[in-house]
MARBA-3410 file (N, C-alpha, C, O; in Angstrom, 1 decimal):
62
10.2,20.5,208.8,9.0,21.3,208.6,8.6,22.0,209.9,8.2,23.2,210.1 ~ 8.8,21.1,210.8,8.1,22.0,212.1,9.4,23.1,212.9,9.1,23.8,213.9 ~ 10.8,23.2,212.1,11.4,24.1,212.5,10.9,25.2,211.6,10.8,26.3,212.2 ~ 10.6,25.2,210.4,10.2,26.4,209.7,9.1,27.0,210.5,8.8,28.1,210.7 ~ 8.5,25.8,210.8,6.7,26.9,211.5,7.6,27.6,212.9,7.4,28.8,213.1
8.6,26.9,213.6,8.6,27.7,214.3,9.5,29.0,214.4,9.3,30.1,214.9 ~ 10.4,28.5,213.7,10.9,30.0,212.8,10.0,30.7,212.4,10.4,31.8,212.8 ~ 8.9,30.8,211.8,7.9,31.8,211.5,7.1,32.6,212.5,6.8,33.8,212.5 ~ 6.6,31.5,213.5,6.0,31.7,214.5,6.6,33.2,215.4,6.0,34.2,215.8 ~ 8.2,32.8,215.6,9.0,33.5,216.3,9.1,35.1,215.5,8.7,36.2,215.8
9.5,34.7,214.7,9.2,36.3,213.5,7.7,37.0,213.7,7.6,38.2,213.9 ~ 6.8,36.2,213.7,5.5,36.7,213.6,5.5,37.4,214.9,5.3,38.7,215.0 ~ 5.9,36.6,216.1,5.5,37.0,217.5,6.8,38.5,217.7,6.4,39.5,218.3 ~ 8.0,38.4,217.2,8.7,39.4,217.2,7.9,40.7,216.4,7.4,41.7,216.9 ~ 8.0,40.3,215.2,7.3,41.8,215.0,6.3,42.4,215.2,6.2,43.5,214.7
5.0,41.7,216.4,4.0,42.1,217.1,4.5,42.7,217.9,3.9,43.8,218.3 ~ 5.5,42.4,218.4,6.2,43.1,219.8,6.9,44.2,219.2,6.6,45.3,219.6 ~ 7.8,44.1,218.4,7.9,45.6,217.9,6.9,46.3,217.4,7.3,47.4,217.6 ~ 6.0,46.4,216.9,5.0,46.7,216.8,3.9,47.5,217.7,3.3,48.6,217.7 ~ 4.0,46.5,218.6,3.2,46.9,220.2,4.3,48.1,220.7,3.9,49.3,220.6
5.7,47.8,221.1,6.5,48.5,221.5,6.2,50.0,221.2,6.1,50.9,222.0 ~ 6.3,50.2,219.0,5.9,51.4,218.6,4.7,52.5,218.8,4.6,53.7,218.8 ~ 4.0,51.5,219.1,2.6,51.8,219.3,2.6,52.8,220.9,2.1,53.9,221.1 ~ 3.3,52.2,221.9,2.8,52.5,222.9,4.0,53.6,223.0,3.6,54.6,223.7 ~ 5.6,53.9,222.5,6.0,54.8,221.8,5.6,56.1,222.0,5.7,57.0,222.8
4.9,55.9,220.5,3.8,56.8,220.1,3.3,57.8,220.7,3.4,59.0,220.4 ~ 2.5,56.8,222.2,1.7,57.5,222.7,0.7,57.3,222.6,-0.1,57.8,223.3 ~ 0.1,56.3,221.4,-1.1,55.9,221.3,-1.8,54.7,222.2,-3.0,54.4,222.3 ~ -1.2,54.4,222.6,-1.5,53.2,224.0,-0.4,53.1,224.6,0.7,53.1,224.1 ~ -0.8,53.0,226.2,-0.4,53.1,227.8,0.2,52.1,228.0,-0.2,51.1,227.4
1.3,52.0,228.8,1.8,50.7,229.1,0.8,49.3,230.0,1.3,48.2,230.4 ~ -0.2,49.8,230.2,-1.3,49.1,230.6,-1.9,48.0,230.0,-2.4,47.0,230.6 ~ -1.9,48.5,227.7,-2.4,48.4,227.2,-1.9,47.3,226.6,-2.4,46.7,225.7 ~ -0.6,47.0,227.1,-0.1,46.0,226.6,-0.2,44.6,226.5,0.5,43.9,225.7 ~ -1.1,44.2,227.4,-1.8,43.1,227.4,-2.7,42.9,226.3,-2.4,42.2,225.3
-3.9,43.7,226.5,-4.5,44.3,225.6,-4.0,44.1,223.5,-4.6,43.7,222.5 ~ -2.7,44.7,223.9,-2.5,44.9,222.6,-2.4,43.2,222.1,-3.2,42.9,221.3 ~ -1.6,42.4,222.5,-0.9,41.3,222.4,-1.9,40.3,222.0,-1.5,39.2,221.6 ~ -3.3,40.7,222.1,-4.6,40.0,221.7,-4.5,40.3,219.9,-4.4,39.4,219.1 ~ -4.4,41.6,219.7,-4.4,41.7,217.8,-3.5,40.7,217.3,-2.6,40.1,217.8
-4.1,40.6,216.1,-3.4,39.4,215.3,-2.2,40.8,214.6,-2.2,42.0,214.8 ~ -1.4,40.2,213.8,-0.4,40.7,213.4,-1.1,41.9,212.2,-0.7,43.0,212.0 ~ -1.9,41.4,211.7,-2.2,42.5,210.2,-3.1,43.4,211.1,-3.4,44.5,210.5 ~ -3.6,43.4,212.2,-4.4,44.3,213.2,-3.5,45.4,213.5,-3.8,46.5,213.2 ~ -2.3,45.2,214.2,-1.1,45.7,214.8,-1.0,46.7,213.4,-1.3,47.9,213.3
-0.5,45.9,212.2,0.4,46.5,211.1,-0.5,47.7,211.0,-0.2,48.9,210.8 ~ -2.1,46.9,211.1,-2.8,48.6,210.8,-3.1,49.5,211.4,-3.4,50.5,210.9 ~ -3.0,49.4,212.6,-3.1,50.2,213.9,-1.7,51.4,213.7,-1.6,52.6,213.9 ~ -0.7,50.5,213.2,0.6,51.3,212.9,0.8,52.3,211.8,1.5,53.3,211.8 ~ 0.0,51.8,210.6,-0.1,52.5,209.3,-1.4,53.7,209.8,-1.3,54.8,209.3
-2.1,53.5,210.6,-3.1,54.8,211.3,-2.1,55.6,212.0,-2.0,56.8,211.7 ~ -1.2,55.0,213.0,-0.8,56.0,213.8,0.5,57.1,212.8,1.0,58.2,212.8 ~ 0.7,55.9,212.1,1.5,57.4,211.1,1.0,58.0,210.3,1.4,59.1,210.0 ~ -0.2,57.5,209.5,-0.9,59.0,208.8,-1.1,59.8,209.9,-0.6,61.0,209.8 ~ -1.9,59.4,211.1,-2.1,60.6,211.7,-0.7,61.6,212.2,-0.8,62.8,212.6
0.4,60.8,212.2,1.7,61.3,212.9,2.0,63.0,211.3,2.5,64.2,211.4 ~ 1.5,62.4,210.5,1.8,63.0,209.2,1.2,64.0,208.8,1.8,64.9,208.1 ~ -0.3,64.0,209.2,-1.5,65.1,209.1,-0.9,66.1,210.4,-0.9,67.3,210.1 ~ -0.5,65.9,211.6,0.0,66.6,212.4,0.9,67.6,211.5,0.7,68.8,211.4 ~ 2.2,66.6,211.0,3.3,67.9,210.8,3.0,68.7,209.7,3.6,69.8,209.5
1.5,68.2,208.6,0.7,69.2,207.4,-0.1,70.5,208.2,-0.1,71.6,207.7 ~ -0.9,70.2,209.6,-1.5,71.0,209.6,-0.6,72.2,210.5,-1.1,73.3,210.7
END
């Protein structure tokens, strides 16, 4: 059991960091911010990412 948690754990903490990574990418946060970022919980991050591409989207409509 406690290898699955941490198999999960490791996934969770991986895709924060890709996540963080995209984000700062972007352009939407500084490499400064990366501290910063690493405070959001994971569904924080996912939405911070689903914002930064609508807006990536309204860009190439307007």
């Amino acid at each position: 059991m406690n290898h699955n948690k941490g198999q999960l754990r490791r996934a969770v903490e991986g895709r924060k960091q890709r996540l963080i990574q995209h984000l700062i990418h972007k352009g939407l946060y500084g490499y400064e911010d990366h501290r910063h970022l690493t405070e959001f919980t994971l569904t924080e991050l996912e939405s911070e990412w689903k914002n930064a591409q609508l807006i990536g989207r309204e860009d190439h409509i307007s």
